[in-house]
N, C-alpha and C positions, 0 to 999 in steps of 0.2 A: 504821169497821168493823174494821182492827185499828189495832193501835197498840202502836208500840216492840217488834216480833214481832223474831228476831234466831233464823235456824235456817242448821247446817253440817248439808251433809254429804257423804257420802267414795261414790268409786265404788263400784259393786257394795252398798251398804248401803241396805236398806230405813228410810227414817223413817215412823214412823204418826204420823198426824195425827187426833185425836179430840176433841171436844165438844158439847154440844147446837144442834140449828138455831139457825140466825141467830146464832151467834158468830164467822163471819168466818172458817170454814176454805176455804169454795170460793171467798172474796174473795183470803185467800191466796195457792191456788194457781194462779189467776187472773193476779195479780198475777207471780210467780214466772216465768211465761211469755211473760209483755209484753200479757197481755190485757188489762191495767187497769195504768195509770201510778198509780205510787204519788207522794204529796202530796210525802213527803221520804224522804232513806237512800238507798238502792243495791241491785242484785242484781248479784252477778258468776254467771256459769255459764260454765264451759271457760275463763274466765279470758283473753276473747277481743273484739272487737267484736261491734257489733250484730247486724250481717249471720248473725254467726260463732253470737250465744248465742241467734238464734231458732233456726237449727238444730239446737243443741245441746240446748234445751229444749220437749219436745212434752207433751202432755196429753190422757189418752183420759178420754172425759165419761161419764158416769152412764149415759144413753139414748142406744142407737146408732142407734133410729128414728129421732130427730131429730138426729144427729150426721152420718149418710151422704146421701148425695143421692141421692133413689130414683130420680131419672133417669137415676142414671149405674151404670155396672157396675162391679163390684170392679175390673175391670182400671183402668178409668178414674179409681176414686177411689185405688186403689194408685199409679197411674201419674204424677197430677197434679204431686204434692209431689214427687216426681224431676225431673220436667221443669222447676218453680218454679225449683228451688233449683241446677238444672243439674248433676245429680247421674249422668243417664242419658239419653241422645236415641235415635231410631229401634230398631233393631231390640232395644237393648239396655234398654230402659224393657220390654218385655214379660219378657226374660230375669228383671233384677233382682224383678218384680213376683212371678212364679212364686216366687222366692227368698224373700220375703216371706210367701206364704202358706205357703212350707214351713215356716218358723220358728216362725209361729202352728197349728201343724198341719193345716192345709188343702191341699188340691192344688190341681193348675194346671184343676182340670174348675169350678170357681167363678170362672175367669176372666171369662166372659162372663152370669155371673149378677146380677138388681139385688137391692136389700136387700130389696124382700117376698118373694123366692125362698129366704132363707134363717130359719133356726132364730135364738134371739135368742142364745144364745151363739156360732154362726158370725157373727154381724154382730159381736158384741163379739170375737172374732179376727180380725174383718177393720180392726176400727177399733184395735185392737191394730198390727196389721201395720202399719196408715198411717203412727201414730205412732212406728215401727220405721222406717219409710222413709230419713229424712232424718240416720239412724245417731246416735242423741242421745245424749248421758251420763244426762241426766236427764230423766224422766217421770211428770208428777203425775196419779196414779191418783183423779180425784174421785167416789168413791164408783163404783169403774167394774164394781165385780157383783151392787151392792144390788138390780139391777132384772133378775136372773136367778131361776131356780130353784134352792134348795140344791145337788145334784147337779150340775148347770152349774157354779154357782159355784165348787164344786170344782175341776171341771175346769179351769177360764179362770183359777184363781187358781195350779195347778200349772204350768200354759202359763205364767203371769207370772213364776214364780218360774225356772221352766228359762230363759227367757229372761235374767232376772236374772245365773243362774252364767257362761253361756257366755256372753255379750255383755259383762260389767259395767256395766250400766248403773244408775243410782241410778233410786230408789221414795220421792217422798212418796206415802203412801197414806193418804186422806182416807174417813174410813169413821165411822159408827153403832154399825156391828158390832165388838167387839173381837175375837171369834173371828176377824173374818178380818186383822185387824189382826195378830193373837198368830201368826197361820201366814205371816205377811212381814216383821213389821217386825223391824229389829233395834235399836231405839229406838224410844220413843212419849213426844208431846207432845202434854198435854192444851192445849185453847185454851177460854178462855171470857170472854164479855163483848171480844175480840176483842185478849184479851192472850195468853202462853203461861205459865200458871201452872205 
């Protein structure tokens, strides 16, 4: 699905990621984040061990209906990956969570809310925040506002970008759309047939 792919890139810079279905961009960024071992070659991220570059590298997904667990509450799904990764225990896993939703512009009043209580671009800020959690360099966007409204998308793509300045964090961003490519990346890599042309 790809083959011989070879991509840098630097904090704080958005890469786009563009070509037609099935040529191997969400195998990609899949791969990028230890979701799928790749057959041969390497990925460094933070330049760290393993423990160190799953932290380092997180990924918010397309559909946040099927990305959050609707049994659990924002605080819970905020909360998780702090505790995982031993980042925040007791009183201080609520504090940092609050923190979280301020960043993706939410308040602490979504604390106790599950994801069919919210709008679909609040679930995509809240799966925004998660992946904000565990304080990453790098975050592969797979197509994460195609399943918004224009208007939304807007919004959650200004949310990613402000995140972008004051954080530095890097952006592959995996997208259909170039327009919304053209308003994040600061590079773009066409893929096709599961090369990067």
């Amino acid at each position: 699905a790809v083959d011989d792919v070879s991509l840098r890139g630097a904090p704080g810079e958005g890469l786009g990621l563009v070509g037609e279905s099935g040529c191997g961009k969400s195998t990609l960024g899949r791969m990028l984040i230890g979701l799928i071992e790749p057959s041969a070659g390497s990925i460094g991220i933070a330049g760290g061990p393993p423990q160190a570059q799953r932290r380092a590298a997180q990924i918010i997904f397309q559909n946040p209906d099927s990305s959050l667990n609707p049994r659990k509450t924002v605080a819970a799904i905020l909360g998780r990956p702090l505790v995982l990764h031993g980042l925040a225990s007791g009183a201080a896993v609520r504090e940092r969570v609050v923190g979280l939703l301020e960043l993706v512009r939410l308040s602490g009043a979504f604390l106790g809310r599950y994801p069919h209580q919210l709008s679909g671009g609040e679930k995509q800020r809240v799966a925004i925040a998660r992946a904000l959690a565990t304080d990453p360099s790098f975050i592969v966007c797979d197509e994460a506002v195609s399943a918004l409204d224009v208007s939304v998308q807007a919004y959650v793509l200004n949310v990613l970008a402000d995140l972008r300045d004051r954080l530095n964090v890097a952006y592959l961003f995996i997208s259909h759309d170039l327009s919304v490519i053209a308003h994040l990346a600061d590079r773009i890599a066409v893929m096709y047939r599961g090369a990067i042309v």
